[in-house]
N, C-alpha and C positions, 0 to 999 in steps of 0.2 A: 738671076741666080747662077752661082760659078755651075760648071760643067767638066765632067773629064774629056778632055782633048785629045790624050796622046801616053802612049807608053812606049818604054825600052827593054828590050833583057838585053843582062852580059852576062855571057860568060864566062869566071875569071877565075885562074887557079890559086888555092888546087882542088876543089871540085865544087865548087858555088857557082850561085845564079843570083845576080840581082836583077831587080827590077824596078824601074823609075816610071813612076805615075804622074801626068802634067794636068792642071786644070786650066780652065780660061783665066782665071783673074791672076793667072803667074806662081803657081804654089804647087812645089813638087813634094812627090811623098814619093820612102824608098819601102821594100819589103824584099823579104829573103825566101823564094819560094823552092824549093830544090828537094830531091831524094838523090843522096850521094849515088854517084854510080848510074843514075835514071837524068841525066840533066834535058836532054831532048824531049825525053815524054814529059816531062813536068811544063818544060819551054811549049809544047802545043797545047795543054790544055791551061795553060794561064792566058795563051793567044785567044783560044777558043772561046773562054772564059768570058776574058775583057770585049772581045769583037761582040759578040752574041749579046750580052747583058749588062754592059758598065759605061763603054764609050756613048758619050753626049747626055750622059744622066749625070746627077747633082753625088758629088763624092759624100754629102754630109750625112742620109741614111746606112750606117756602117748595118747594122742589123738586116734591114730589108735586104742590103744588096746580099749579105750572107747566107740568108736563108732564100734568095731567090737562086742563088750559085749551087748549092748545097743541093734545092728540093728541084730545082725548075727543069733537072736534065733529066729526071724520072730516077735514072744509076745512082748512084751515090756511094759516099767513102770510099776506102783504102789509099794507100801513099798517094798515087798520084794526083788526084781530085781531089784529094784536103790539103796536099802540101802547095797547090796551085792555088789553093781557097784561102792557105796560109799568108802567103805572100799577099795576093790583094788586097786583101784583113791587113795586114803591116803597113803597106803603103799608105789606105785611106785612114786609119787613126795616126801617121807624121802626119797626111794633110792637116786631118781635124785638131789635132796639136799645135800646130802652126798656125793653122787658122785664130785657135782663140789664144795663142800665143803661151802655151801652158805645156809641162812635160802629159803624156796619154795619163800616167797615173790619176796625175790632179782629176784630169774628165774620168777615170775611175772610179773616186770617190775620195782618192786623197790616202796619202802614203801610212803604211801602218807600220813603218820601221825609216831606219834613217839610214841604213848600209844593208849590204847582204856579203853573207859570207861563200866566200867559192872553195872549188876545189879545180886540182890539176889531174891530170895523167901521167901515169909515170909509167914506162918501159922495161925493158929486160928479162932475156931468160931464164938466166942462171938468179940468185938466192943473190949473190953478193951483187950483182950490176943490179937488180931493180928494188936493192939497200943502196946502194949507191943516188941509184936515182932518188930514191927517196931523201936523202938528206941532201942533194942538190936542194928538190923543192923545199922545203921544210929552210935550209939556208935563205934563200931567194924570199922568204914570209908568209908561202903558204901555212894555213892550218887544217887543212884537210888533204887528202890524196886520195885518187882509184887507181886500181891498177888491173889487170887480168887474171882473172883463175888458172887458166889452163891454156892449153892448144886443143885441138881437135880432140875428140872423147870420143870411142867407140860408144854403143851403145848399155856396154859394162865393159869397164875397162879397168885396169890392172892394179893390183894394189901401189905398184911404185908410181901412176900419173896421180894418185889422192897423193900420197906422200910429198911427191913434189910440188904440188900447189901449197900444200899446208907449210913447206920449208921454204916458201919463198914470203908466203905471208908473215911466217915465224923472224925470218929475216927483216921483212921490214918493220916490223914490230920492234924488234931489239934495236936496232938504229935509232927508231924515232920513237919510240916511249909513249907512254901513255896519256899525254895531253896532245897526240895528235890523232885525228880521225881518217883510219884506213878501209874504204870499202874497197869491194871485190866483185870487180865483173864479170859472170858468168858466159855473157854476150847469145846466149841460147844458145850454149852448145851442148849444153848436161840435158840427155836424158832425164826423167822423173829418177830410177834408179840410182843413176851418177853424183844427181842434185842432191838426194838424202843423205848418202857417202861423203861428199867433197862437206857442206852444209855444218855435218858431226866433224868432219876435222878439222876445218878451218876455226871452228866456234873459240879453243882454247885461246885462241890469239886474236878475238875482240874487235871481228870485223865493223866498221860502220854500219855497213849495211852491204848485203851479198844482193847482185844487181839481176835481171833475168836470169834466173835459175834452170829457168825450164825453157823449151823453143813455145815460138811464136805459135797460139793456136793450141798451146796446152797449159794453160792457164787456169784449169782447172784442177790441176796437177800442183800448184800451188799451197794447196794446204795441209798434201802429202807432206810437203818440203818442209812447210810451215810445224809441223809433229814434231819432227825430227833435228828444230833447233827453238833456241831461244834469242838469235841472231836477227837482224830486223832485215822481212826483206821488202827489194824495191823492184818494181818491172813498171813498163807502160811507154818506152820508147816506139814501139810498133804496134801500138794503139792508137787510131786517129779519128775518135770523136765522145765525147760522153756518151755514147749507146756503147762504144766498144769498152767502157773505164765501169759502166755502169754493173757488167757482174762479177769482177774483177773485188769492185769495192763490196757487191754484197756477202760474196764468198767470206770475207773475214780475214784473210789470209796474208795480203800484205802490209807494209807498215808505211810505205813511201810510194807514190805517185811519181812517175817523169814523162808528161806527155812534152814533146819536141814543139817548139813555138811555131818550127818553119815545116811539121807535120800535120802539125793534131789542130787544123784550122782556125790558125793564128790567137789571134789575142781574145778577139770574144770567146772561141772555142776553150779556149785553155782556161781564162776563167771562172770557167761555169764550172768545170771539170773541177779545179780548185774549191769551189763553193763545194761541189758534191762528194772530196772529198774531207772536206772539214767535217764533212756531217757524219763523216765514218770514223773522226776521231784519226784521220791518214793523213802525214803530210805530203807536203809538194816537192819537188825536186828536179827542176825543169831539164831536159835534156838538150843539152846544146854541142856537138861537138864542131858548129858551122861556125861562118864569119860573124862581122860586126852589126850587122842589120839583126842577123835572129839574135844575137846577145841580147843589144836592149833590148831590143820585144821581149825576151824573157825579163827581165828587170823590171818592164812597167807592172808585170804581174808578179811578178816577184814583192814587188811593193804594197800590192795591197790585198796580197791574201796572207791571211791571217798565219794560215800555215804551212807557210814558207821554210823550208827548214836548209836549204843549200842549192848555188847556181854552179852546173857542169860550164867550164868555159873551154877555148880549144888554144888558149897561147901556150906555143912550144909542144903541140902533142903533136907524136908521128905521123901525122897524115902531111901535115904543115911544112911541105921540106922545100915546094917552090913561091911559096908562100906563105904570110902569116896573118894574123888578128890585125895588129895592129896597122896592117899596111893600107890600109883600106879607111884609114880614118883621117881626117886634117889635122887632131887633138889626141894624142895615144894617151897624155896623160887620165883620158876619161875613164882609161881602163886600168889605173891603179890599184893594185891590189894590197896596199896597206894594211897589216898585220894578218892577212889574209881576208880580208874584206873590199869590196868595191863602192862606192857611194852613190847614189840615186844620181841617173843624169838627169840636170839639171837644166836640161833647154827645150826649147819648145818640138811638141811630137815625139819622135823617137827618143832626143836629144843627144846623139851622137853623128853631126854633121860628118858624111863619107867623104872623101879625096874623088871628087869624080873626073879629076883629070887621071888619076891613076888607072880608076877603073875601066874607063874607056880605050888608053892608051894598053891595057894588059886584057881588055876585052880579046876572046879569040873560043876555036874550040877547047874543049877541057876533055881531056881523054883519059877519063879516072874511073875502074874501076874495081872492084872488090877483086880480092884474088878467089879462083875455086881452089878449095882444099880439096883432096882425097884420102882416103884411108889405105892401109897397106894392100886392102883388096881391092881396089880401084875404086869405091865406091867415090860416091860424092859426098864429102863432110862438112860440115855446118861450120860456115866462120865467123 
């Protein structure tokens, strides 16, 4: 019976971790385990991880090994130990795709769409640049766009910071018109209070979907928000397991799911998370602002939940400035975005074979991390 052998991480910017998984009978599997900004603590507990419980056992139990990763350390969840659990999860389903020579989906159950549709990031301060950006992408064949609410928010803050979020939404709106879909990223920086205000002004102008509303950990506060529009909203970036999505979905309050493929403990975690939000009548909406590794992984599930309704991708978003998506792959065309759409990869495992000369060659440390905001009073502000 094959056996896992042997593992890798790299480092590679601009702020990813992969990770290459080796078996005895020659069959590599890649996975994308990372929290931006956290690359070293994520890098020891996948060591940890793998040393303790995976090396010289058979890659084929993806489940067993999950739930022994998951239960067997007594601690469990938050970023770092699910986005470690993420990654191993990614690696052993390319093996087991390879193995029977099938993309993960097919071993899922077999595709319930033939494409998924994405969206970009768009940038800009001012009203006219992130209209600008906006009909860059939209030229380029996107049909959806996100873009950002705000900057830092006091805890009530001024009638002119609503205003401006609302004239910049207003803007991209008159640019690209009404067959394109605009959401709006919160990113947890609204206050509950902030959230209701921004929420009511944004609505006239038809956001797709307004994105974490509230911070991390007020989630309860969600239904507040939910009053206060008829706007559909989405959170679950910084949720990493169906017990964390689990009250989330019973509260009634949002309309979109996006747990992170290379967070929310890879591809079996995600979905079940999927399963359990169909049953709320919620769709999905994978969060990915990472490389080519956690894309597909979002795609294999992207493919066979039912309610799938849009994949985050990260070619050309601002973080991407010494590196990009496509750099990292043999075949960029896998990632064409045609009319705004991508189409099921089609190779065995992941199906999106990586450049691993590249990777190795741009292997080094990665020294990314978030910036701290502060408020005029020096505090510390949420970014």
């Amino acid at each position: 019976m094959p056996r896992i052998t042997g593992y890798e991480l790299y480092e590679v910017p601009p702020r990813w971790l992969f990770l290459r998984v080796e078996t005895s009978d020659g069959l590599v599997g890649w996975g994308e385990p990372v929290v931006e900004g956290r690359v070293g603590a994520v890098r020891g507990a996948v060591e940890e991880l793998l040393d303790a419980y995976l090396l010289d056992e058979p890659p084929g139990p993806i489940e067993d090994h999950w739930q022994t990763m998951y239960r067997g350390g007594f601690y469990r969840g938050g970023p770092v130990l699910m986005s470690a659990i993420a990654g191993i999860d990614q690696a052993l389903w390319d093996i087991k795709g390879k193995r029977f020579d099938a993309p993960v989906y097919e071993l899922l159950g077999g595709p319930a769409r033939e494409r998924v549709q994405v969206y970009g990031w768009i940038g800009g301060d001012e009203p006219t640049a992130v209209a600008d950006a906006a009909g860059q992408a939209t030229e380029a064949g996107l049909r959806a766009l996100k873009m950002n609410a705000t900057a830092e928010l006091r805890h009530i803050d001024t009638p002119a910071a609503v205003d401006a979020a609302a004239e910049r939404l207003a803007a991209v709106r008159e640019r690209v018109g009404a067959e394109v879909d605009v959401a709006v990223d919160f990113h947890g920086r609204a206050s509950k209070a902030m959230a209701k205000r921004l929420a009511t002004a944004l609505a006239p102008h038809d956001p797709f979907f307004i994105e974490e509303p509230v911070r991390p950990g007020q989630e309860d506060a969600l239904s507040a928000v939910a009053a206060h529009t008829d706007t559909p909203i989405a959170t679950g970036e910084r949720l990493y397991s169906r017990w964390d999505f689990a009250p989330v979905l019973a509260d009634g309050a949002v309309d979109v799911v996006q747990p992170d493929l290379s967070h929310a403990g890879g591809i079996s975690e995600v979905k079940r998370i999927a399963a359990m939000a169909e049953a709320h009548d919620v769709a999905i909406a994978p969060h990915c602002p990472l490389g080519p590794v956690a894309l597909t992984s979002c795609l294999q599930v992207d493919a066979v939940a039912a309610n799938t309704l849009i994949q985050e991708q990260s070619l050309n978003i601002h973080y991407n400035e010494t590196a990009d998506l496509l750099d990292y792959v043999e075949d960029p065309s896998v990632f064409d975005y045609g009319d705004g759409y991508v189409d099921l990869p089609d190779g065995p495992g992941l199906g999106v074979p990586v450049d691993e000369a590249t990777i190795e060659q741009r292997a080094g440390d990665v020294d990314w991390h978030n910036p701290v905001w502060r408020h005029d009073d020096g505090s510390v502000a949420e970014w």
